[in-house]
N, C-alpha and C positions, 0 to 999 in steps of 0.2 A: 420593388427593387429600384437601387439609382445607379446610372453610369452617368460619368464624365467623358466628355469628346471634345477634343483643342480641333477646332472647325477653321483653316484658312479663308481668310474673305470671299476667295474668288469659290468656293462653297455655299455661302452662306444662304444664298438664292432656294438655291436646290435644297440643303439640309434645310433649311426651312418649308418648303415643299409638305417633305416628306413626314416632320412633324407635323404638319395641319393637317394634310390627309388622313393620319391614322388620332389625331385628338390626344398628342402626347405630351404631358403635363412636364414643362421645363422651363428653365432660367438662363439668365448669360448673369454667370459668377466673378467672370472676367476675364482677364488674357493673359494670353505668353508673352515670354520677352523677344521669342520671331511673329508676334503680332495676330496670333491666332487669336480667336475668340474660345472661352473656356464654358460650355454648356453643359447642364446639367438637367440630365432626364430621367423621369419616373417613369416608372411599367411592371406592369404585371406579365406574368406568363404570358396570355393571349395575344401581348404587344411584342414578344419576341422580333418575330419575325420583323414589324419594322426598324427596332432596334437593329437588328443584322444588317439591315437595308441600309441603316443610318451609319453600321463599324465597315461598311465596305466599300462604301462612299468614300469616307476619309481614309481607310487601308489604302484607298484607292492612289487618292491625292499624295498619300505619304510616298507610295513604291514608287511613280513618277518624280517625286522630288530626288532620292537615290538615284535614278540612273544616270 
């Protein structure tokens, strides 16, 4: 499976982290025009879960930016 994720810089620390700890096969495709980084990752079922780690992460950043 591949998901795409627009990662903010001030992320990029971290999501990178959490790609290296779990050995997740990914690319930077390239960015947005508010300057995110546009990454792309492979996984299988087993890698779920960091994947989730990795959409809650930036959920995260996103809900912050709205308020």
């Amino acid at each position: 499976m591949v998901t795409k994720f627009n990662v903010p810089a001030d992320l990029t620390i971290e999501f990178a982290e959490i790609l290296t700890e779990n050995e997740l096969t990914n690319e930077i495709i390239g960015t947005t025009d508010d300057n995110k980084l546009v990454i792309e990752v492979e996984y299988s079922r087993n890698e779920r879960d960091a994947v989730n780690e990795l959409m809650d992460l930036v959920d995260t950043d996103e809900e912050e930016e709205e308020e």
